[in-house]
Legacy VTK file of the C-alpha trace (Angstrom):
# vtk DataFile Version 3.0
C-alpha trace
ASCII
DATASET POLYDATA
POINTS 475 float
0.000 0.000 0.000
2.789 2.153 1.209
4.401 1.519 -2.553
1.496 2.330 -4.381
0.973 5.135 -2.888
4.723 6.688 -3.082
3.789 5.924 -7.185
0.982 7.782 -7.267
2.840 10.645 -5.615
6.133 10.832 -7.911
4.123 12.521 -11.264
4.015 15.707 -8.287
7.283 15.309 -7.671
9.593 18.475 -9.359
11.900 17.009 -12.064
15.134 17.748 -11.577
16.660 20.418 -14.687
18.421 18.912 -17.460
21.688 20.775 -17.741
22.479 23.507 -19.533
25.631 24.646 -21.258
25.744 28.348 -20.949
29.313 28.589 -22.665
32.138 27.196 -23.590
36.086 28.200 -24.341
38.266 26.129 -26.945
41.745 25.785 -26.893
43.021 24.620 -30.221
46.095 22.913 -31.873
46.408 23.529 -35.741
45.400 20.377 -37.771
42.507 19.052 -39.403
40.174 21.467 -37.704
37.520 20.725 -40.405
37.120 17.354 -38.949
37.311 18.866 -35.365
34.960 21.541 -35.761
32.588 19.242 -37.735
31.748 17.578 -34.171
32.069 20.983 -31.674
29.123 22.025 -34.181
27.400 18.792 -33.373
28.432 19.341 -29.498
26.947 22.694 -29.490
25.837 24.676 -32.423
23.179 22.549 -34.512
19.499 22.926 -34.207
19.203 19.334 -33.128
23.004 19.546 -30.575
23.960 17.174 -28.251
24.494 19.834 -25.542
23.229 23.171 -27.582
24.751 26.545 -25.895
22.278 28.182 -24.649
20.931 31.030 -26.893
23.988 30.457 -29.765
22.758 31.188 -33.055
22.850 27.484 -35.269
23.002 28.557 -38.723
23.679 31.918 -39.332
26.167 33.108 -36.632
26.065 36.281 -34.166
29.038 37.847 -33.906
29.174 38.630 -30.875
28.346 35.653 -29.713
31.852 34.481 -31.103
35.384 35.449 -29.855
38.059 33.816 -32.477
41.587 34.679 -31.573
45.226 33.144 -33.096
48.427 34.638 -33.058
49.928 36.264 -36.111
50.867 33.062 -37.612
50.176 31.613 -40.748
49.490 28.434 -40.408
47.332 29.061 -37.157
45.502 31.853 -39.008
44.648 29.760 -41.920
43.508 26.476 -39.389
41.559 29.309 -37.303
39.511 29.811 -40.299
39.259 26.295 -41.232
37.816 25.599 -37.869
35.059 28.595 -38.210
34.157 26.952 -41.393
33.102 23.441 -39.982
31.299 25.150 -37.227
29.189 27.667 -39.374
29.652 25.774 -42.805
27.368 27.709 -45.667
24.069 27.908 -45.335
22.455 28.660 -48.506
19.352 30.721 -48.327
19.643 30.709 -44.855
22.481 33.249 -44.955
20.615 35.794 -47.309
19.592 39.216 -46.655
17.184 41.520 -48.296
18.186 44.726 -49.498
15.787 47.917 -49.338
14.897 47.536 -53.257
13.238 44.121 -51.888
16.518 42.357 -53.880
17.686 39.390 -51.750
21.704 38.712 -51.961
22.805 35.069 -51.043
27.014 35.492 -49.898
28.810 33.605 -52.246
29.983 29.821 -52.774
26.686 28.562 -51.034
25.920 31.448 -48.528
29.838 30.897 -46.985
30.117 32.652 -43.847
33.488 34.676 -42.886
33.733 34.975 -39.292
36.618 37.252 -38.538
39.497 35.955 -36.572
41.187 38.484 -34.836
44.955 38.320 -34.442
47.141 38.298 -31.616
49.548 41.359 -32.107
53.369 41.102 -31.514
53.459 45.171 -30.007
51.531 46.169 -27.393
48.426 48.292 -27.213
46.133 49.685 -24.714
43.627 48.317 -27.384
41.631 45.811 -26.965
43.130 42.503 -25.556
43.934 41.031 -29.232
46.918 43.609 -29.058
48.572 43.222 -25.585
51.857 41.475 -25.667
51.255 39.555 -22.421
48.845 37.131 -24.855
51.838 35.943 -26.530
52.214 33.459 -23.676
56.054 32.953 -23.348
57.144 35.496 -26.558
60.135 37.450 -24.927
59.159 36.473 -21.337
62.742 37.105 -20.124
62.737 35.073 -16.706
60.779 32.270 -18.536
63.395 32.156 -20.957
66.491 31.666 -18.663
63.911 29.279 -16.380
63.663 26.974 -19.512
67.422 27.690 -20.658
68.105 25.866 -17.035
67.281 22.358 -18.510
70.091 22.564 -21.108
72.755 22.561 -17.794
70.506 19.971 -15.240
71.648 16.239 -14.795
68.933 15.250 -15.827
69.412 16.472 -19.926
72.960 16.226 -19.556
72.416 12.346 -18.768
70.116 11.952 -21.379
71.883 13.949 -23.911
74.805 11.196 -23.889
72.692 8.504 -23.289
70.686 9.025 -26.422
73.764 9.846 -28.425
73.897 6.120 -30.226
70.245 6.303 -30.995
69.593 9.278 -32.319
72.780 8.780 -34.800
71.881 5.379 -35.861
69.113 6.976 -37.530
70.747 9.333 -39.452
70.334 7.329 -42.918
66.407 8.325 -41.957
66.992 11.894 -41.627
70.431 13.245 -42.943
68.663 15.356 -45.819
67.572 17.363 -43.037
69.656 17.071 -39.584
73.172 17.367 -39.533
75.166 14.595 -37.700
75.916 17.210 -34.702
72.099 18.309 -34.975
71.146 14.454 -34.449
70.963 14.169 -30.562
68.632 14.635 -27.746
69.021 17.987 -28.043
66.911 18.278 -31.346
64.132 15.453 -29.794
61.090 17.307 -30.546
62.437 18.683 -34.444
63.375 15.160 -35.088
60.225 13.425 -33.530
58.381 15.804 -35.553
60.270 15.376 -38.920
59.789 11.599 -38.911
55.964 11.620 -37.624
54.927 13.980 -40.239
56.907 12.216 -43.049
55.489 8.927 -41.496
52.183 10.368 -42.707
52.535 12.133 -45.456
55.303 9.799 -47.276
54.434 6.827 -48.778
56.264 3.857 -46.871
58.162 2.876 -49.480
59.694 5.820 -50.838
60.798 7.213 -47.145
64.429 6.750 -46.673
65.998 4.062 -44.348
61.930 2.841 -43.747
63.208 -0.267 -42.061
64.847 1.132 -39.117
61.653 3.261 -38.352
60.040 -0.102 -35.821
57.408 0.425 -33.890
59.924 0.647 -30.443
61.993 3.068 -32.481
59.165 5.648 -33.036
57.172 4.986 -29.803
61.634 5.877 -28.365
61.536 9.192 -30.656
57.733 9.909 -29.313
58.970 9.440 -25.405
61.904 11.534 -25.740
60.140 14.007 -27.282
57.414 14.412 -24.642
60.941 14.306 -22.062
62.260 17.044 -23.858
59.436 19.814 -24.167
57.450 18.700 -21.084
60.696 19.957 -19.107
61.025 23.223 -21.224
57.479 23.905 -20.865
56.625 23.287 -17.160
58.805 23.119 -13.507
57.025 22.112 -10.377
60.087 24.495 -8.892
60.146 27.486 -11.368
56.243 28.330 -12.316
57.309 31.448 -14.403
58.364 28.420 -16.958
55.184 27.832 -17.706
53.852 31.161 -18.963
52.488 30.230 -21.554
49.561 28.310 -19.809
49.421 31.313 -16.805
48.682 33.554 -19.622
45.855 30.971 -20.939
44.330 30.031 -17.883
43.870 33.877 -17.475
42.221 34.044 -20.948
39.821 31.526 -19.943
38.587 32.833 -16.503
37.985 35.999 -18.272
35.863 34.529 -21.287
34.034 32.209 -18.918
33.232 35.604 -16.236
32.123 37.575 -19.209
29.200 34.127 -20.257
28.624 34.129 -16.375
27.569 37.736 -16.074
25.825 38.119 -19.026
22.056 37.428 -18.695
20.842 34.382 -19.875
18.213 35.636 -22.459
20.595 38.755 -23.854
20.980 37.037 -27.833
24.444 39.624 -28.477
26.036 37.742 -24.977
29.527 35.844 -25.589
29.127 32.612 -25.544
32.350 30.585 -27.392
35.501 31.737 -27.005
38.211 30.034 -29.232
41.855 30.425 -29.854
44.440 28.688 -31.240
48.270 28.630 -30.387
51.096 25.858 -30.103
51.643 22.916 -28.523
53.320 23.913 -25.922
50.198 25.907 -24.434
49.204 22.792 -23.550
51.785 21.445 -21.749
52.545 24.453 -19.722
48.513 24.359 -18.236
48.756 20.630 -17.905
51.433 21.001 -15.608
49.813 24.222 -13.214
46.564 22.532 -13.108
47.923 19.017 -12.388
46.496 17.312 -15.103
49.168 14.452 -14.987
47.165 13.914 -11.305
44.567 12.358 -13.132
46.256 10.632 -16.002
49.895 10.143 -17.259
49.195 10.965 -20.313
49.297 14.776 -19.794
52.774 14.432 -19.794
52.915 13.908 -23.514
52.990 16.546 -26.655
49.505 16.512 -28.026
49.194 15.995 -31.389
47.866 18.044 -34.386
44.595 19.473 -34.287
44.194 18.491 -30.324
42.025 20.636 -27.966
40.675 21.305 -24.491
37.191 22.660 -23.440
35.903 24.267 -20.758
32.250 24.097 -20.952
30.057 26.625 -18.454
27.037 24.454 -17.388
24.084 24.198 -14.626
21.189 22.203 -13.261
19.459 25.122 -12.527
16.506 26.735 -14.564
17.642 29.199 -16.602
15.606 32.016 -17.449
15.735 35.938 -18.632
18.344 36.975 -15.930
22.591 35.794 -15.323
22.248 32.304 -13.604
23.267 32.583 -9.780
26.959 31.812 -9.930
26.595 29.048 -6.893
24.395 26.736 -9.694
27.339 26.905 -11.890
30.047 24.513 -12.618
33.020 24.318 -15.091
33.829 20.684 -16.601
37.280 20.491 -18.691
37.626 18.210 -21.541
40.753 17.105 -23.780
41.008 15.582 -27.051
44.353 14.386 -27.991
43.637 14.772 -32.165
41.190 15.810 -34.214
37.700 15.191 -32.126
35.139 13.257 -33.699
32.886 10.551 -32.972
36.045 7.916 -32.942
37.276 10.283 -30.640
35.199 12.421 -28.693
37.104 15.092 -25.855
36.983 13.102 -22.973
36.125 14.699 -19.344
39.191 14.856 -16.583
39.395 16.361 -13.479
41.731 18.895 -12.782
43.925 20.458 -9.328
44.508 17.269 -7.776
40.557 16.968 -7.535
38.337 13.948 -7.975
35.553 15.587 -8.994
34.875 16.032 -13.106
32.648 19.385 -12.461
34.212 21.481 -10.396
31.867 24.381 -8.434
32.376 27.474 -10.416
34.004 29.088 -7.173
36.238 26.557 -6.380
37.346 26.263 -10.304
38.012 30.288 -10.169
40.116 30.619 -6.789
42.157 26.934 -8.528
42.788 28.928 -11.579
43.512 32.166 -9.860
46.346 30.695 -8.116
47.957 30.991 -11.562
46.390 32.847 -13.924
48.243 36.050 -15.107
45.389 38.048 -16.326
46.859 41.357 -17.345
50.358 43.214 -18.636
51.503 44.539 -15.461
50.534 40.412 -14.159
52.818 39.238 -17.068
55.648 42.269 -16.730
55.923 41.119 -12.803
56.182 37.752 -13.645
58.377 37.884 -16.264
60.936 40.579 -14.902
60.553 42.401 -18.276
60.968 46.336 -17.719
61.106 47.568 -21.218
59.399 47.392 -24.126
55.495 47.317 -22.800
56.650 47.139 -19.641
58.664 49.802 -19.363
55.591 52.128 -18.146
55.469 49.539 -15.239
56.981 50.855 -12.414
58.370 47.569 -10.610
57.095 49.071 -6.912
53.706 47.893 -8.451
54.878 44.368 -8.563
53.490 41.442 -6.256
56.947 39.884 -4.283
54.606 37.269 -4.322
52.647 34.654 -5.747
53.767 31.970 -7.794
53.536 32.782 -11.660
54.536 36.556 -9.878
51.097 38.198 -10.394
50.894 41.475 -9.159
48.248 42.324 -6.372
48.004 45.817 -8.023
44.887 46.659 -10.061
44.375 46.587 -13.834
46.998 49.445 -15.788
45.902 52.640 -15.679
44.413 52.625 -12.225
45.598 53.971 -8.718
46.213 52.405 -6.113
45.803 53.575 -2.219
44.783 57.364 -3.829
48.464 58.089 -4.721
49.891 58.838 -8.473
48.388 56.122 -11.239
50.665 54.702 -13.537
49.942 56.699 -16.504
50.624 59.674 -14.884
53.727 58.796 -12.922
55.278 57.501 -16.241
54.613 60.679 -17.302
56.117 62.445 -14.625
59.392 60.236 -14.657
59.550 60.521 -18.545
59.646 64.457 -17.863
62.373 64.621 -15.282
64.546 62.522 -17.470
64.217 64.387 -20.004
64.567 67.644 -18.327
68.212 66.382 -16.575
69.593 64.956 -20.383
68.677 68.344 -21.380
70.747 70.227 -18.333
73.233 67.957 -19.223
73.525 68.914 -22.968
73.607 72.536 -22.123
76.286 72.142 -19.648
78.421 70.567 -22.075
77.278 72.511 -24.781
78.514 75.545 -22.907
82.177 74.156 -21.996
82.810 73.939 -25.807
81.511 77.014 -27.058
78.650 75.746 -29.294
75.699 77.371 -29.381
72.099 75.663 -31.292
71.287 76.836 -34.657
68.592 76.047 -36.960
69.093 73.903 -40.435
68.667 76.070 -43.350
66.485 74.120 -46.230
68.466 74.114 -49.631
66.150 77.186 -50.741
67.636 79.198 -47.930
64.977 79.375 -45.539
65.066 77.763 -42.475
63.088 74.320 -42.036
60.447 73.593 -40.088
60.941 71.076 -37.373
58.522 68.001 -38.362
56.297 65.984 -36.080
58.216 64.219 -33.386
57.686 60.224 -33.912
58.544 57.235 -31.470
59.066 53.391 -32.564
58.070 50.886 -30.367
60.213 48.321 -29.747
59.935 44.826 -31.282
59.287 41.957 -28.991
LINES 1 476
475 0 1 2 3 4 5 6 7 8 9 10 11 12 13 14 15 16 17 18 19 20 21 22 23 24 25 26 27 28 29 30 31 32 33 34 35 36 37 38 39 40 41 42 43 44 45 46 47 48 49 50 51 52 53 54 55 56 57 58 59 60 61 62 63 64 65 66 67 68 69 70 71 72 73 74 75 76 77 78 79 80 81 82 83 84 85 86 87 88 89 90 91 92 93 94 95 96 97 98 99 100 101 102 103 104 105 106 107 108 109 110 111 112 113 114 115 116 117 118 119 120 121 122 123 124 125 126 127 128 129 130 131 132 133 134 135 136 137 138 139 140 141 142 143 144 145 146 147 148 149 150 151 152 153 154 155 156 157 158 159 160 161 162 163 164 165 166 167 168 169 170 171 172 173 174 175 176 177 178 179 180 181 182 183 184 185 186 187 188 189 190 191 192 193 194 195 196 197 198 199 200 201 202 203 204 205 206 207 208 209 210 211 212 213 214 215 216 217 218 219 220 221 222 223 224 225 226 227 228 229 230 231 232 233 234 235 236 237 238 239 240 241 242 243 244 245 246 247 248 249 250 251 252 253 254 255 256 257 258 259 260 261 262 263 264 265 266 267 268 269 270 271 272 273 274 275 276 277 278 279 280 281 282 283 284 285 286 287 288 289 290 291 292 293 294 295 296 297 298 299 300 301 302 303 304 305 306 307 308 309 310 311 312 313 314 315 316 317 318 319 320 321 322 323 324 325 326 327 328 329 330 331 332 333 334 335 336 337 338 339 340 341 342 343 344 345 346 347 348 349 350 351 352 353 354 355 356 357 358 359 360 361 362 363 364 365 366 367 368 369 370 371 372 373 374 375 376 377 378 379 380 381 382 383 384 385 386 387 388 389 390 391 392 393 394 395 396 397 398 399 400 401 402 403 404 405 406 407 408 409 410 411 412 413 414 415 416 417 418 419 420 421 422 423 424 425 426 427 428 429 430 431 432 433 434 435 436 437 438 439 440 441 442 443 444 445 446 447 448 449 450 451 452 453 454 455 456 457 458 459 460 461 462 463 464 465 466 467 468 469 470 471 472 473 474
């Protein structure tokens, strides 16, 4: 009786919410996007998705719902835009608009859609984030440069380095069109691992030279020594500021994933995928600050072409007009070593040393925070840079702590404790510098009996000093 009537009461019982994917951030590894963002449209974009983003346009896309960046790099450019393609492919009719005269105009080549991708600058700006140097991950990060430069003097590569000597030369016959006999060593591991993957792929098998000493232990030796050699240059339990590269990313996500959070749920112009694309070693570097190896091995290797990670937004709550309540939210991370498709779908891990696959949006933020370098004056302290961009970061703004050497001071431009902001005192300090080399000048100026005159023009009249001009300098 009891049963029956517990039966009768469950159709009154609330159901609990499916979940929701609010938004999502893509890291990606150039490759065969195509294939890749063939299933991410699948995931997330198509009318009939697996686990639609909420509110994401599925044919024709918003614009603003999309953030595409890549740095200013060919190849990544060019898979950036193959990617975009697979996840908004043409859509015919779909895609056309009408014109005033009542003329409708279909875009070209089946109603193909260009979604900009906007490129990661090598000089800085106080732009928008696209051009500030600190994106570049590791580019000219001078105490992650001389952290990674370490590896080349431990025991540990030294040992390797002559332990590997044999090997690495009994393969020369494979690649001496390319490597040098001094150039074939552990030091080259990753160039050479490359060289002989990619040929292993693209060559035919019989036409690749010296195909017979390529075994299966040989290239699973050249993978493992590979993974040795850039896991150590991209990541040091001891050293964080080596792994830049994945601060600077893990920054890049909290800030996509906060701008989703506080948008509300029913605004149609709200971000909702973030994507970039960048190297390899991106990956490594986060692996190793969020602990990934923790929850497999794996994470210790080099990903291959056209791999990614995901962090996907998502809640059990109701969602409605308004921003969900940040205490219903939770952030799941996913990896796919390759191109992800149904044969190989991103698979879920946990990350921080954590059990747990979805991690509380809170406790994912203050994990990531630890890390994360989120701004320039962030990657100027932790990099030790003071010119270039940095040079209009005064180094009394820098944290003395924190482990990727964040500084605790606010975002550039702003003052802190109601003295001087930066801006200003650079300005200051650029004007007393100039006003001593100028007392100097005259001094010595005066000692040798010179005096300033004016250029006369060839026409005899006296020229008219032209617009002062500064060049950045290069990174």
């Amino acid at each position: 009786m009891k049963l029956t009537c517990l039966l009768l009461l469950l159709p009154s019982l609330p159901l609990a919410a499916a979940e929701t994917v609010l938004g999502a951030y893509i890291f990606h590894r150039h490759g065969d996007l195509f294939t890749s963002a063939s299933w991410f449209r699948s995931r997330y974009v198509e009318a009939n998705a697996t686990s639609p983003i909420h509110g994401i346009a599925a044919s024709v896309p918003v614009l603003s719902q999309l953030s595409v960046t890549s740095p200013v790099d060919d190849t990544l450019q060019n898979s950036a835009q193959m990617f975009l393609l697979g996840l908004y492919p043409p859509a015919g009719s779909a895609s056309a608009q009408r014109l005033a005269n009542g003329r409708s105009v279909e875009p070209p080549l089946g109603g193909y859609q260009a979604i900009p991708v906007n490129a990661v600058a090598t000089a800085a700006s106080s732009g928008g984030a696209e051009d500030k140097t600190w994106l570049q991950g590791g580019s000219n990060c001078g105490l992650a440069i001389l952290s990674s430069n370490k590896y080349f003097s431990s025991v540990s590569y030294l040992e390797t380095l002559e332990s590997t000597q044999d090997f690495y030369r009994s393969l020369l016959p494979v690649y001496n069109s390319t490597f040098a006999s001094s150039d074939a060593s552990f030091k080259n591991a990753y160039a050479i691992y490359d060289y002989v993957h990619v040929s292993t792929i693209h060559n035919a098998s019989g036409t690749m030279p010296a195909n017979s000493l390529l075994t299966t232990d040989t290239l699973h030796q050249l993978q493992t020594r590979a993974d040795q050699h850039e896991w150590a240059l991209a990541y040091n339990s001891s050293e964080p500021v080596r792994a830049i590269a994945g601060a600077v990313l893990a920054g890049q996500v909290l800030e996509a994933l906060e701008a989703t959070l506080r948008a509300p749920a029913s605004q149609a112009s709200a971000q909702r995928l973030t994507m970039q694309f960048g190297a390899y070693a991106t990956f490594m570097s986060f692996f190793g600050l969020a602990q990934a190896p923790a929850a497999s091995p794996d994470f210790y290797g080099t990903v291959d072409y056209a791999s990614s990670i995901v962090f996907e937004l998502v809640t059990n709550a109701t969602v409605g007009t308004a921003a969900v309540d940040p205490s219903d939210v939770h952030v799941r991370f996913l990896f796919a070593n390759g191109s992800a498709s149904d044969a190989n779908p991103p698979r879920a891990f946990p990350l921080f040393g954590r059990p747990e696959i979805t991690l509380p949006w809170a406790n994912f933020s203050t994990s990531m925070s630890a890390f994360a370098v989120d701004d320039t004056l962030a990657w100027c302290a932790a990099c030790g840079n003071t010119t270039g961009t940095c040079a209009g970061y005064s180094k009394s703004s820098w944290s003395p702590s924190g482990s990727s050497g964040t500084a605790s001071a606010g975002s550039p431009g702003s003052s802190g404790g109601g003295g001087v902001s930066r801006p200003v005192a650079g300005v200051i300090g650029a004007l007393a510098t100039l006003v001593v080399i100028l007392g100097v000048e005259a001094i010595v100026m005066a000692a040798a009996g010179l005096r300033l005159v004016r250029k006369r023009s060839s026409l005899g009249q006296m020229e008219s000093p032209g617009p002062a001009t500064a060049r950045s300098k290069a990174w």
